[in-house]
C-alpha positions in Angstrom: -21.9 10.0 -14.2 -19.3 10.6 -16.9 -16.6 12.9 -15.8 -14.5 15.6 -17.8 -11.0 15.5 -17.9 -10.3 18.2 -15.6 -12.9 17.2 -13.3 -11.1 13.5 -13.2 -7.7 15.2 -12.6 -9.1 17.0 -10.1 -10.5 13.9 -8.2 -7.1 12.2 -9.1 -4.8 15.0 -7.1 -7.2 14.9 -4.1 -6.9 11.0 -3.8 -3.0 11.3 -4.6 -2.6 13.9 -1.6 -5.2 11.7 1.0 -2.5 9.1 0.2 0.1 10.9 0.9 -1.2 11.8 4.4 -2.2 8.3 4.9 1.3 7.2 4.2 3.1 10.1 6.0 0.6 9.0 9.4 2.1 5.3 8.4 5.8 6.3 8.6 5.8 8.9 11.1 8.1 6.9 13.4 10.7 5.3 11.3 12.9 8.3 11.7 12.0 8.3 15.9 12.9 5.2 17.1 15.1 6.5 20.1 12.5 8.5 20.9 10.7 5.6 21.2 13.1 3.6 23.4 14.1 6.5 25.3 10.5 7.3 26.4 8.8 3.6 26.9 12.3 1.3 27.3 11.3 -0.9 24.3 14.0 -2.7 22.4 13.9 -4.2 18.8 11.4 -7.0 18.8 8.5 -4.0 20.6 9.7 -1.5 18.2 9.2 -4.0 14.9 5.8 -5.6 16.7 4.0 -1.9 16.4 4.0 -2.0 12.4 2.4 -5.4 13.1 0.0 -4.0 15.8 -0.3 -0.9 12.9 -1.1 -3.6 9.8 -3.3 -6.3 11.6 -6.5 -4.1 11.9 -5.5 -2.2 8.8 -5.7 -5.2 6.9 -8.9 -6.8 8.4 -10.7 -3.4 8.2 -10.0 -3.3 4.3 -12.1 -6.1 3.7 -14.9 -4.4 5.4 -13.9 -0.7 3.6 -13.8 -3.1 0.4 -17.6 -4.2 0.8 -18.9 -1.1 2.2 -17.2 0.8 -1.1 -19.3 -1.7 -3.4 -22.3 -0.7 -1.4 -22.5 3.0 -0.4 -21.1 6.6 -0.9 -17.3 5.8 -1.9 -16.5 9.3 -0.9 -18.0 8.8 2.6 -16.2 5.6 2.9 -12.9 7.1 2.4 -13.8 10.1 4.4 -14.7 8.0 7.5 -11.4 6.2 7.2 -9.1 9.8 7.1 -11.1 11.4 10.2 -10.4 7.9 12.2 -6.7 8.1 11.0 -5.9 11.6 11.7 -7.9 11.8 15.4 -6.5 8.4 16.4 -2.7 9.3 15.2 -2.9 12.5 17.1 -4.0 10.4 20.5 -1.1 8.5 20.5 0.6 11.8 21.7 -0.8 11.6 24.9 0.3 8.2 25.8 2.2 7.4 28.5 2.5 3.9 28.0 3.4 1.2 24.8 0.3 -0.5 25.5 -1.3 3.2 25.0 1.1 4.1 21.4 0.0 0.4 20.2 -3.7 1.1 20.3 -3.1 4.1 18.6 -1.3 2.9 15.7 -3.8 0.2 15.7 -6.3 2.6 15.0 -4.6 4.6 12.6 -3.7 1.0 10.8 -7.8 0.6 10.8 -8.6 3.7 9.3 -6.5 3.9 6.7 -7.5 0.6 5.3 -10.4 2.9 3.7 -8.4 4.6 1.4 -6.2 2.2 -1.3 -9.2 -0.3 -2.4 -11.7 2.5 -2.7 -9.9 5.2 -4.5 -8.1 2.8 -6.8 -12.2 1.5 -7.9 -12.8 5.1 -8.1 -9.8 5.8 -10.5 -10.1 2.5 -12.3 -13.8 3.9 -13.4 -12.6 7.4 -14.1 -9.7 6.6 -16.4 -10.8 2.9 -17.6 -9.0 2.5 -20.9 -5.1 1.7 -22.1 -3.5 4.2 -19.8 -5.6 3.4 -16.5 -2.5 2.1 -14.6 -0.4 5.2 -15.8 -3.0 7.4 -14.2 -3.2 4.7 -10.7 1.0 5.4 -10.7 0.4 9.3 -9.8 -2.2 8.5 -7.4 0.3 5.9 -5.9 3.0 8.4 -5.8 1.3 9.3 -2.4 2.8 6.6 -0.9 6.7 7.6 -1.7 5.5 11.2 -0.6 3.8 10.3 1.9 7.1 8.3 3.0 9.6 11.1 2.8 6.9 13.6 4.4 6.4 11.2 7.0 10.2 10.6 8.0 11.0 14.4 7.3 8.5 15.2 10.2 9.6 12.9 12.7 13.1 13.9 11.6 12.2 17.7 12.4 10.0 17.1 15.2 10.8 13.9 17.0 8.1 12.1 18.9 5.0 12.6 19.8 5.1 15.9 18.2 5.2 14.3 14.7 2.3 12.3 14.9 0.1 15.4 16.1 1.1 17.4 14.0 0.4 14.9 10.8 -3.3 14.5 12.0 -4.6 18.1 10.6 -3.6 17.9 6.8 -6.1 14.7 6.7 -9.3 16.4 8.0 -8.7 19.2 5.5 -8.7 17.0 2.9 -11.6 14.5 4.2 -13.6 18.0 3.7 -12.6 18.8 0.8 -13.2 15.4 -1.0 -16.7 15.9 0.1 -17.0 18.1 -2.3 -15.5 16.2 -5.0 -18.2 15.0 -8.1 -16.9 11.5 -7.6 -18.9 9.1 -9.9 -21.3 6.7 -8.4 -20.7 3.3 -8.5 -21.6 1.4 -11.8 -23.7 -1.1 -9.4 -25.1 0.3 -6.4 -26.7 -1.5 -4.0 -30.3 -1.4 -3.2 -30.0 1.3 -0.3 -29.6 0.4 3.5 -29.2 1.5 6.9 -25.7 1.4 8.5 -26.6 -1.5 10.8 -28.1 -3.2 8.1 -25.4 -3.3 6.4 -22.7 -4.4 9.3 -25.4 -7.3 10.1 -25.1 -9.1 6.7 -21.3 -8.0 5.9 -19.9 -11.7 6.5 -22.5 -13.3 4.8 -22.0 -10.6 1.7 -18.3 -10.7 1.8 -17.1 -13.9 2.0 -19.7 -14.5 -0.9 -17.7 -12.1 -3.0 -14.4 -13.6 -1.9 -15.5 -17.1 -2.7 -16.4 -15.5 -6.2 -13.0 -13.9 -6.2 -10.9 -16.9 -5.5 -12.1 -18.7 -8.3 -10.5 -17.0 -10.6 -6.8 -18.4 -10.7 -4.6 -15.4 -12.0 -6.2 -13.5 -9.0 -4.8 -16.6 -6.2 -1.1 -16.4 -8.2 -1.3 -12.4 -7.9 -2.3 -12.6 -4.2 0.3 -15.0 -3.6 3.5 -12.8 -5.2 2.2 -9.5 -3.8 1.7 -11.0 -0.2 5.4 -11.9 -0.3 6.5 -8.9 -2.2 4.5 -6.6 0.7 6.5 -9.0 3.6 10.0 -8.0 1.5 8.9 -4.3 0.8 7.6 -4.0 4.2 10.5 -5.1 6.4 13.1 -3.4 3.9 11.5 -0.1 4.7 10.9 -0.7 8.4 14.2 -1.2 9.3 15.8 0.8 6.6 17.2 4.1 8.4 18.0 1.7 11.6 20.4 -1.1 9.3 22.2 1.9 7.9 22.9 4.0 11.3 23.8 0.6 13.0 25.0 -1.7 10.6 26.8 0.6 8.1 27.9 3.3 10.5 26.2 6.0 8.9 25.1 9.1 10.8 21.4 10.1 11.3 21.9 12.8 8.4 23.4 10.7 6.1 21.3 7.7 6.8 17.9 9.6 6.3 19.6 11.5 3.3 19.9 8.1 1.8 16.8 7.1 2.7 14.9 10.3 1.2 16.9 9.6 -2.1 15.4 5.7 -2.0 11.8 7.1 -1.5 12.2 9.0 -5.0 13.6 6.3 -7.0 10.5 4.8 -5.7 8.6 7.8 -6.9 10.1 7.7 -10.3 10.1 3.4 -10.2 6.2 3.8 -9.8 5.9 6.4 -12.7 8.4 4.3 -14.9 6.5 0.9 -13.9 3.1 2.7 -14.6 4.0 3.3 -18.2 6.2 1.0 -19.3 2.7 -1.6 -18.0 0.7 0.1 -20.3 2.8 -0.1 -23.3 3.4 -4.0 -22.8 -0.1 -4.2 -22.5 -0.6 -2.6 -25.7 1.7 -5.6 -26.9 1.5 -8.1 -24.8 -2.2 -9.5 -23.0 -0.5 -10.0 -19.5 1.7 -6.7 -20.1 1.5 -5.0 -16.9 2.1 -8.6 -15.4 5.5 -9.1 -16.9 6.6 -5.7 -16.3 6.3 -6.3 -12.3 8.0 -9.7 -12.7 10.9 -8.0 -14.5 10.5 -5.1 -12.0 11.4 -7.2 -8.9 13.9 -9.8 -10.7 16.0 -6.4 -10.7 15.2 -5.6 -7.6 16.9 -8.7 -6.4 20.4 -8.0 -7.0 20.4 -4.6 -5.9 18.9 -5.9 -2.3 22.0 -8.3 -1.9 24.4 -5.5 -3.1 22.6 -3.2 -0.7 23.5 -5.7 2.2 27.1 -6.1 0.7 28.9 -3.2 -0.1 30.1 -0.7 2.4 28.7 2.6 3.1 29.8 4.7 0.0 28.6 5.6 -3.5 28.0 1.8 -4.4 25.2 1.7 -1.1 23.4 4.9 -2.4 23.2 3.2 -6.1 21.7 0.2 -4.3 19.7 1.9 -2.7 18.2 3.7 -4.6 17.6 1.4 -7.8 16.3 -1.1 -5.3 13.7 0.9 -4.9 13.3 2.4 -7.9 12.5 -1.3 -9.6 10.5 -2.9 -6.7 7.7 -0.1 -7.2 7.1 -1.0 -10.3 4.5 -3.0 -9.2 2.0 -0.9 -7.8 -0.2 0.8 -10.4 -0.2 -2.7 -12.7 -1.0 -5.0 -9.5 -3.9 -1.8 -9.4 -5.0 -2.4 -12.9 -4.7 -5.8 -13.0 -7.1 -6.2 -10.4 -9.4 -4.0 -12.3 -8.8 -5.8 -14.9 -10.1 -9.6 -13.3 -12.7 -8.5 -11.4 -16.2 -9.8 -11.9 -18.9 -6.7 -12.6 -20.1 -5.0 -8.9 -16.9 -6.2 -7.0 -14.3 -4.3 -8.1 -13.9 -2.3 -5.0 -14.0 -6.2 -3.0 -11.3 -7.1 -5.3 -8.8 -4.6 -4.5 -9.6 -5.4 -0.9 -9.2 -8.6 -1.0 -5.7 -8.0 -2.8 -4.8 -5.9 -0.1 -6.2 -7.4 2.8 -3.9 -11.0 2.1 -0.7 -8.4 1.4 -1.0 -6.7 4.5 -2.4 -9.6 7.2 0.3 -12.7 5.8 2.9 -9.8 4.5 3.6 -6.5 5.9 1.8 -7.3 9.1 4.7 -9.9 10.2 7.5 -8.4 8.5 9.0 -5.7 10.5 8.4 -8.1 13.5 10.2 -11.4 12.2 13.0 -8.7 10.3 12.9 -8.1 14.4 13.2 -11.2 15.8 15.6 -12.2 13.5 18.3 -9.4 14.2 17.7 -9.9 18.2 19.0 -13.3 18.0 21.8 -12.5 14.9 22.0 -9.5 13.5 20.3 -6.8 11.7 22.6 -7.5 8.0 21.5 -11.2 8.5 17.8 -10.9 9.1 18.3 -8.6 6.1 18.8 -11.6 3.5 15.0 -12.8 4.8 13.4 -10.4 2.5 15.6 -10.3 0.0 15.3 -14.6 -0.4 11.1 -13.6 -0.4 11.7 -11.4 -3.9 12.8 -14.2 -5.9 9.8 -15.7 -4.5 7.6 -13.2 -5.4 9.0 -12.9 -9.2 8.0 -16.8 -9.9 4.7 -16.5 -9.0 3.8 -13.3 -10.5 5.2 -14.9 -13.7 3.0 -17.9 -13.7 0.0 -15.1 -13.1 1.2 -13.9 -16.2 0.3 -17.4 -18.1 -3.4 -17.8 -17.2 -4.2 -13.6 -17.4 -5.7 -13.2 -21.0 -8.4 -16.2 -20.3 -9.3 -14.7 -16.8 -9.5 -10.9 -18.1 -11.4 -12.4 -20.9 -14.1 -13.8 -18.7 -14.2 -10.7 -16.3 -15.1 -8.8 -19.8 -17.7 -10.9 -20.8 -19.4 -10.5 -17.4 -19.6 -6.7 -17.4 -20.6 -7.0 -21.1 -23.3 -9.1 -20.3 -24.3 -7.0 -17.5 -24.1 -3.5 -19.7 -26.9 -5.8 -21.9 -28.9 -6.9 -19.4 -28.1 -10.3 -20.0 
């Protein structure tokens, strides 16, 4: 099914805004951690250990969203995963225990695994062409939304309020992207039942990853966005917290900076989004080099972030530090696009996601954590600033081995379109 250009918009805003949810459910409690102490007597370490409780399943369950989006309805798929997120983040409102508010965000983790690797095949198909990553940047813009709607609201409405009232926006919008003339997918599956299908997922999926794997540039992109997600994710766990504790700032002033942060992010994932394209018009591996060049200028403005005293000089940090690390989104989107084999696109992106999440986000806020139990919060700080520079050299090698991998991945959907 070939889509109009409104219609493709149209699809594209109700992804963007199912993001947004997704990501506001994600980060409803950075801005209530008291609330948290104050009502289950947790400290640190339990406070950092639910984002891990929150990323374990969400991770594992995208490799299952990932096959089941090669395979059946993509619209369903990401439908299923919304009504699980917004009736398991409302739960958690009626817990009375941290053993109770860790399922819950276990659950919301799990459902919201459906979303990224499916919409991003969706969007990949809709705008394939030289400005598909621009077009993945405004559906990614959900995320910085999502993160300033999700702090604003436990801001406004502390906890466990916040999290109820963040569970209706997403079953509104699982309805209306039922509605949605989302294409099907360029290689369905011969049909099956439900059970069917969960019976031979292993089997199916680690066939695809083995497929996957193979293909070096993919390995040397999983391998800098796994530690990129570890340094993204503990930065913004612990973000608010490090500058009300360790910086002195007030609640007001800390979340203002924070707020600010989230839209240089919004404007570093527009600006990342098009300046990929245009090096890609130049450049094979393009969209590549503009994420390595991205986070090498992240890296100074981390340290200076950790440095410099509360003041002008922190909220320039602050923001351009997140304003260049989100660059990488919508080219990590559309390079995955880019290397996968025809009929696993969708398994691509999960696979992507699934290694960022389980080896980097999951442990982050944890070990940032740990870390500032035993020292402090400004020296556990420097952990994911040190994983950055990390990320940046092996993104970069990625870059050398891109043109013969994207190259092959052509020649398979080519022969495919010919029926060889």
């Amino acid at each position: 099914m070939t889509q109009s250009a409104p219609r493709s918009t149209q699809i594209l805003v109700v992804l963007a805004l199912i993001n947004l949810v997704a990501y506001a459910a994600r980060n409803s409690l950075l801005a209530v951690y008291p609330d948290l102490t104050l009502r289950y007597g947790i400290d640190y370490a339990q406070i950092g250990f639910l984002q891990t409780v929150f990323m374990l399943p969400h991770a594992i369950a995208t490799l299952g969203f990932g096959w089941a989006g090669d395979r059946y309805d993509r619209r369903r798929v990401i439908v299923v995963g919304v009504l699980i997120t917004s009736v398991a983040g409302a739960a958690g409102a009626l817990t009375t225990s941290y053993e109770g508010l860790a399922l819950s965000r276990a659950v919301v983790g799990f459902g919201t695994a459906a979303i990224v690797p499916v919409a991003n095949s969706i969007l990949g198909q809709l705008f394939n062409g030289p400005n598909k990553a621009s077009r993945i940047a405004i559906f990614n813009l959900g995320l910085f939304f999502g993160g300033v709607a999700g702090v604003a609201t436990g801001m406004a409405l502390g906890f466990p309020n916040v999290v109820v009232a963040l569970g209706v926006p997403g079953i509104l919008l699982a309805v209306v992207l039922l509605r949605q003339p989302v294409p099907t997918h360029p290689e369905p599956s011969a049909a099956s039942s439900l059970t069917q299908g969960l019976a031979v997922f292993t089997k199916k999926f680690l066939g695809d990853a083995r497929v996957l794997l193979k293909i070096r540039t993919l390995r040397w992109v999983i391998a800098s966005t796994t530690v990129m997600a570890f340094a993204a994710g503990g930065l913004g766990a612990w973000f608010v917290e490090f500058l009300e504790c360790e910086k002195g700032m007030g609640k007001g002033g800390a979340s203002t900076l924070f707020g600010l942060a989230l839209f240089g992010g919004l404007a570093g994932v527009l600006t990342g989004g098009r300046i990929a394209d245009r090096l890609r018009t130049r450049v094979t591996a393009g969209r590549l080099w503009t994420i390595v060049i991205g986070v090498s200028l992240t890296t100074p403005f981390v340290a200076m972030s950790i440095l410099v005293p509360a003041g002008v000089g922190l909220y320039i940090a602050g923001v351009a530090t997140m304003f260049f690390i989100s660059w990488y989104h919508a080219p990590v989107a559309a390079t995955v696009d880019d290397l996968a084999p025809v009929g696993r696109s969708v398994a691509a992106q999960g696979l992507v996601i699934f290694t960022m999440h389980l080896l980097g986000t999951a442990p982050s806020s944890w070990v940032i954590g740990i870390v500032s139990k035993r020292w402090s919060l400004t020296d556990a700080m420097w952990v994911p600033t040190v994983a950055l520079g990390i990320a940046a050299v092996c993104m970069a090698v990625a870059a050398t081995t891109f043109a013969a991998d994207a190259s092959r991945a052509r020649a398979s959907r080519t022969s495919d379109e010919l029926g060889l």
